[in-house]
C-alpha positions as CSV (number, residue, x, y, z in Angstrom):
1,X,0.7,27.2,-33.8
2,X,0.0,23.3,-32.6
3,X,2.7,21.9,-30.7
4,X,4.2,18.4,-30.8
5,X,3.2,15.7,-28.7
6,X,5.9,13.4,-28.0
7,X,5.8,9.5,-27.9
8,X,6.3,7.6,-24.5
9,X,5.0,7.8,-21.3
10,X,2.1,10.7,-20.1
11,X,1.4,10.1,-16.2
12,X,-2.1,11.0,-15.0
13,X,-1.5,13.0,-12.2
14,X,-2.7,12.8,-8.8
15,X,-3.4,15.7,-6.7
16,X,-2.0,16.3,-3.3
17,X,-3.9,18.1,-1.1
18,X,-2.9,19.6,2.8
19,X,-4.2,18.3,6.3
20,X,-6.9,21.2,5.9
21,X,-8.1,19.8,2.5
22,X,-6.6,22.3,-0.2
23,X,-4.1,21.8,-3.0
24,X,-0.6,21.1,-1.9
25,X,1.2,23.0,-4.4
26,X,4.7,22.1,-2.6
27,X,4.4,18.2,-2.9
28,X,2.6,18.9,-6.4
29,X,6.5,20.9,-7.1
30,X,8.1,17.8,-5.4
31,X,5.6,15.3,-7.9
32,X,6.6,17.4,-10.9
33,X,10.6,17.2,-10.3
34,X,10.1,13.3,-9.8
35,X,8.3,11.7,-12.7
36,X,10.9,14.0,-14.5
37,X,14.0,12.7,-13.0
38,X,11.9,8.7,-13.4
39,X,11.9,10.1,-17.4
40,X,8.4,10.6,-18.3
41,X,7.9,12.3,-21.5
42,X,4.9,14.4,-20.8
43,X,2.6,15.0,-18.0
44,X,-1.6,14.8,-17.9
45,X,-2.2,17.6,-14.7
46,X,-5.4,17.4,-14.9
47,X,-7.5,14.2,-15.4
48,X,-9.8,11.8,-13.3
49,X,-6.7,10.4,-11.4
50,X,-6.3,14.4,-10.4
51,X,-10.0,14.1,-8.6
52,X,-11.0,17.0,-11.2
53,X,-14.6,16.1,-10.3
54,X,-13.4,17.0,-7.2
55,X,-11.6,20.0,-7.8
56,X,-13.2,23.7,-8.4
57,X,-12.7,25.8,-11.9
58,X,-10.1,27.5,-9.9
59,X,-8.6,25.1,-8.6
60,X,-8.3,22.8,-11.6
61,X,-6.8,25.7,-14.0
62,X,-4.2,26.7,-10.8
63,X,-3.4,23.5,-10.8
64,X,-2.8,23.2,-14.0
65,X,-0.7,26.3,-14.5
66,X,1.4,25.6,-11.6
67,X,2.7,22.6,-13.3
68,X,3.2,24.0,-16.6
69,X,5.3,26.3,-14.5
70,X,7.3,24.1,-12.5
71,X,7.9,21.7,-15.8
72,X,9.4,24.7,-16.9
73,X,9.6,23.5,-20.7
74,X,11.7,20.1,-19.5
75,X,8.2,18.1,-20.4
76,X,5.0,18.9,-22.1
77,X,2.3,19.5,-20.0
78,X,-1.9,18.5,-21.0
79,X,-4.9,19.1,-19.1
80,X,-8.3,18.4,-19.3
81,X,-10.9,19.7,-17.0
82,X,-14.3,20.4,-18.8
83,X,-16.6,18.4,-16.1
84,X,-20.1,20.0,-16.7
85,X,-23.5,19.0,-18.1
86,X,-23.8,22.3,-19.8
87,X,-22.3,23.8,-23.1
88,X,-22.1,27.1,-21.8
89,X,-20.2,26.1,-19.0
90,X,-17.9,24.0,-20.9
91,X,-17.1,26.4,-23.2
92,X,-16.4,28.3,-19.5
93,X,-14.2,25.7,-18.4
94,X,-12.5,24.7,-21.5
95,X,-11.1,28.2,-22.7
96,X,-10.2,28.9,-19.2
97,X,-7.7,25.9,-19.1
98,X,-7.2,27.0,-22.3
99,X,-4.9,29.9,-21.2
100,X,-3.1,28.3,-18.5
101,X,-0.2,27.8,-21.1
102,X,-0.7,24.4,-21.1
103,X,0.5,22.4,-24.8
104,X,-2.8,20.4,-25.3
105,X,-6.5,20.7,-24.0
106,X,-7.7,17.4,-24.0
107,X,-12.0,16.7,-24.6
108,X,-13.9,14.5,-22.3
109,X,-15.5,12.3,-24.6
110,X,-18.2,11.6,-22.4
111,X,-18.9,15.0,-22.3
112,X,-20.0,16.1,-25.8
113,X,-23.3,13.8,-25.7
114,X,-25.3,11.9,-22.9
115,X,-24.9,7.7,-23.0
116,X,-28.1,7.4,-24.8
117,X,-27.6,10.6,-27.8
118,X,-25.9,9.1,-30.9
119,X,-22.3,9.9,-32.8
120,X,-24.4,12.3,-34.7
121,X,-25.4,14.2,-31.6
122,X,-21.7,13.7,-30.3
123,X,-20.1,15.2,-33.6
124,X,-22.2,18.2,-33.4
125,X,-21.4,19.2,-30.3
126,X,-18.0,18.8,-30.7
127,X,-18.6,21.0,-33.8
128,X,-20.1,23.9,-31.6
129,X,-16.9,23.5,-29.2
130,X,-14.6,23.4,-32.3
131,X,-16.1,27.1,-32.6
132,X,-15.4,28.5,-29.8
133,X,-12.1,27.0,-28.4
134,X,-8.7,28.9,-29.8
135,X,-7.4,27.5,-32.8
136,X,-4.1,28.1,-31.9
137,X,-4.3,25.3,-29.2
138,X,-3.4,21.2,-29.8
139,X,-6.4,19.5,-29.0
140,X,-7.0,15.8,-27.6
141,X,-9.5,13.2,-26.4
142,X,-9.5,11.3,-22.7
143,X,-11.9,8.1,-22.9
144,X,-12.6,9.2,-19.2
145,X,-14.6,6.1,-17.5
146,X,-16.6,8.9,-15.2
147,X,-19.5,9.8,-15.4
148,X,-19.6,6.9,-18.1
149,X,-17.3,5.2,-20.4
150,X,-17.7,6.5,-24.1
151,X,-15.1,4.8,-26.7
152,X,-14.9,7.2,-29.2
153,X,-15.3,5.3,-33.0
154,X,-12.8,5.1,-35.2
155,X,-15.1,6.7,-37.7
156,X,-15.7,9.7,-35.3
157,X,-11.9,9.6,-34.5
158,X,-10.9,9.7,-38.2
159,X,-13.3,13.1,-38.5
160,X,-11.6,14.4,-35.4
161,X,-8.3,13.6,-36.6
162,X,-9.0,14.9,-40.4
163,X,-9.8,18.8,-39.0
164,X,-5.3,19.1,-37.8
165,X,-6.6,20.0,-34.4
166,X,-6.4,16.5,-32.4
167,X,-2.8,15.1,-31.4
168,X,-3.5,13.0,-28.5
169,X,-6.1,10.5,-27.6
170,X,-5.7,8.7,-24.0
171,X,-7.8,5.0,-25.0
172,X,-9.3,3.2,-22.4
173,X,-10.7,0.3,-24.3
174,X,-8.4,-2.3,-22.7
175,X,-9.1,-4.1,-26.2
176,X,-5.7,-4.7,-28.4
177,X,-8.9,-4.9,-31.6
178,X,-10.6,-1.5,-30.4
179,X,-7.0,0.2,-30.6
180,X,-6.1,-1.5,-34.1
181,X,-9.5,-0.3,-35.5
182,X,-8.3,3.4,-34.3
183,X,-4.8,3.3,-35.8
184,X,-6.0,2.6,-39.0
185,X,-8.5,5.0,-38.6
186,X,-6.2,7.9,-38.3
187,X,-3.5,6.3,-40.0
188,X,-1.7,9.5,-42.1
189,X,-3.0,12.0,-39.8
190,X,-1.1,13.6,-36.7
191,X,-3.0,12.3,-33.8
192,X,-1.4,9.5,-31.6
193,X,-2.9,7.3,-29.5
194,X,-2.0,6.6,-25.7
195,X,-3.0,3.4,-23.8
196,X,-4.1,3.6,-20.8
197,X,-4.2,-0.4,-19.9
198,X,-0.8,-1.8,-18.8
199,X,-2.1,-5.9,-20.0
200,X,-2.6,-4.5,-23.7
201,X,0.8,-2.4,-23.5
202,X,3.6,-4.1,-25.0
203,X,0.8,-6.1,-27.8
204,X,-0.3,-2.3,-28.6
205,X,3.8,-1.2,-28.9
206,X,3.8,-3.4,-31.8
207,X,0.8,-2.6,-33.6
208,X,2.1,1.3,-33.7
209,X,0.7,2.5,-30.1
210,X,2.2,5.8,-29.3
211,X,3.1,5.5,-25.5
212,X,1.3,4.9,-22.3
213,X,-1.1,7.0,-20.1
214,X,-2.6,5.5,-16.9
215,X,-2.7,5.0,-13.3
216,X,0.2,3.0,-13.2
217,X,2.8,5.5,-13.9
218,X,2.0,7.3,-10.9
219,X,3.7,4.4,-8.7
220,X,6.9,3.2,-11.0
221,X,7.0,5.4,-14.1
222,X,10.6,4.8,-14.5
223,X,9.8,1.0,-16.0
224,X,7.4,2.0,-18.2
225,X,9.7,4.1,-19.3
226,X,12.3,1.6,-20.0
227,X,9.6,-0.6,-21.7
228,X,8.6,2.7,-23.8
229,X,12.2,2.7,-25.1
230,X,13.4,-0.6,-25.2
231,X,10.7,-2.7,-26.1
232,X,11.7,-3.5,-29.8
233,X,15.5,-3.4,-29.4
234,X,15.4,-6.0,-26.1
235,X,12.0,-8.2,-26.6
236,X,12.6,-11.0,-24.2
237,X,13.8,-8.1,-21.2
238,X,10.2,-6.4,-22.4
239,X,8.3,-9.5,-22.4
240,X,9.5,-10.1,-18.8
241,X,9.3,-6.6,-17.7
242,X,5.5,-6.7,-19.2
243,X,4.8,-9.6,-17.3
244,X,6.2,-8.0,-14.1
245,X,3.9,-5.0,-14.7
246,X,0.5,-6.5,-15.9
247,X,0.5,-8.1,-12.3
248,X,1.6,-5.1,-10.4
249,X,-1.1,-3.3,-11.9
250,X,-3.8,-5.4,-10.3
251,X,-3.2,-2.5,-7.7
252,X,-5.6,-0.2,-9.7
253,X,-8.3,-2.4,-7.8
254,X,-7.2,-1.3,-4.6
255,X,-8.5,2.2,-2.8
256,X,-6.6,4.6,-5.8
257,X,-5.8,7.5,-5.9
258,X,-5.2,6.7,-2.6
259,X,-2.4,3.8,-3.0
260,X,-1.0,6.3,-5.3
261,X,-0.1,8.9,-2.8
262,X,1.2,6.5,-0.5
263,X,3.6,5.3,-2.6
264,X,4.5,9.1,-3.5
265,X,4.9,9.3,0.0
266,X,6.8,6.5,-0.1
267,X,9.1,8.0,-2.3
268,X,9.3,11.3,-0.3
269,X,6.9,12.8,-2.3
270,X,3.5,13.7,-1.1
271,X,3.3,14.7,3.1
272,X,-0.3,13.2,3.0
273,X,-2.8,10.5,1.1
274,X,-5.8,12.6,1.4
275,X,-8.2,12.5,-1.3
276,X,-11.7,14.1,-1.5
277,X,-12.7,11.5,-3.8
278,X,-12.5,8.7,-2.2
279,X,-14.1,8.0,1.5
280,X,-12.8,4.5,2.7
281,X,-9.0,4.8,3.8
282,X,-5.9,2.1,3.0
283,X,-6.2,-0.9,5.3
284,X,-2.8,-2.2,7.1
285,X,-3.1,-4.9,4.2
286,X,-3.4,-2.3,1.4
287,X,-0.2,-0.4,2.9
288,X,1.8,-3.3,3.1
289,X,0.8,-4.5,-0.6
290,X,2.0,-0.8,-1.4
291,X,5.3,-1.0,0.6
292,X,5.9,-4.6,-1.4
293,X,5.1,-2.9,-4.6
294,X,7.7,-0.4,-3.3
295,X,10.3,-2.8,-3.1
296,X,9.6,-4.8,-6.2
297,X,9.5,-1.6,-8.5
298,X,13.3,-0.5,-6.8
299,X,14.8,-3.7,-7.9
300,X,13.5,-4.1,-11.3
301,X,14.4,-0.1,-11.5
302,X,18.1,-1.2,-10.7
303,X,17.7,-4.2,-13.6
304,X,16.4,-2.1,-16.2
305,X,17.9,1.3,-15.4
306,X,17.0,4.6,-17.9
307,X,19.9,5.4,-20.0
């Protein structure tokens, strides 16, 4: 039967690979062990910060597996993974991640219609999926920004929500509106909804936002942790802390997922920043501005420590 998804904090991972360009499934152990110990409540393996454009089938469901592995049960693990044009080979992709064990397989929203086709075009095809994926499997939604952007509507997230099938929906709006809209929406139902945008977090927190899902977890996890569980109890330490963050996270602009692995590697983490998906490398500047954010993120991680 569906399982839970818990509130809190969902890191989208990043994947490590070796000097000779494959998977490196012994920092990937190593990445899984730390945003545990840093608290996380869940982890997203595979998702555009993974590079799963970048990633073969194989790869992405061995990847995907291995972590659900290593978590072993401590966390919940999600995936997502279906990056094809064609249904057939979704349907290939998505009942393959299926069965790594995994406790939700989330939709690519952008997947189940081209940016021009209508919500009418995008409902049916998620129809047809609906079909053909097990019904024994929690379901969810990633507004992935690759290939395009597509918000899902409330009115298509209500229908979504109605079936019992979707827990989880990772929003990238970055609009504190767009998310209100959504709540309301599914209000009543068992889907939650994850922000991915660190500005909007703490004004989403109080309008009934689930938890937090994006890039910035992969470099200090640990304080939006403490945000995730403090926020209501201690609101002038969480307006502070949220002040501290929103400007840290000005490092998405920088060369990720690259800056990512280099503060993982930092941390003793990762043994190398490669990434297929990106071509340019970190500049001497862009290390530095990780090493600060290094520093910065161990001091406020000694001010508001996890209980």
């Amino acid at each position: 039967m569906k399982k839970s998804i818990p509130a809190g904090v969902w890191p989208t991972m990043v994947t490590p690979y070796t000097e000779n360009n494959e998977v490196d499934y012994e920092s990937l152990e190593r990445a899984v062990d730390w945003y545990i110990k840093n608290g996380v409540d869940g982890l997203f393996a595979v998702c555009q910060s993974s590079e799963m454009f970048f990633l073969s089938l194989e790869e992405r469901v061995k990847v995907a597996a291995f972590v659900v592995e290593k978590s072993a049960g401590r966390v919940p693990v999600i995936a997502s993974g279906h990056i094809s044009d064609s249904f057939e080979d979704q349907v290939e992709e998505l009942q393959a991640m299926a069965a790594t064990g995994i406790d939700a397989l989330v939709l690519i929203t952008n997947r189940l219609a081209k940016q021009d086709e209508s919500d009418d075009v995008w409902k049916a095809n998620l129809e047809k999926l609906l079909e053909v994926i097990p019904d024994d499997i929690a379901l969810g939604f990633y507004e992935c920004p690759h290939p395009y952007k597509r918000l899902i509507s409330p009115e298509m997230l209500k229908f979504s929500a109605d079936t019992g099938r979707f827990l989880f929906l990772k929003d990238t709006s970055c609009d504190v509106e767009n998310m209100r809209a959504k709540l309301e929406a599914v209000r009543g139902t068992d889907l939650q909804i994850y922000n991915a945008n660190t500005a909007t977090l703490l004004e989403t927190y109080k309008i009934g936002i689930t938890g937090y899902s994006g890039v910035m977890a992969n470099f200090h996890p640990e304080l939006y942790v403490w945000l995730s569980r403090n926020w209501k109890e201690q609101p002038e330490e969480a307006d502070h802390l949220m002040n501290v963050l929103s400007v840290a996270s000005f490092m998405e602009s920088k060369p990720y997922p690259i800056t990512a692995k280099y503060y993982l590697q930092l941390e003793g983490v990762y043994s190398t920043i490669l990434s297929r998906s990106r071509k340019d490398q970190l500049t001497a500047t862009n290390r530095l501005e990780v090493e600060q954010m290094h520093r910065l993120s161990k001091t406020y991680a000694q001010k508001y420590p996890l209980q």
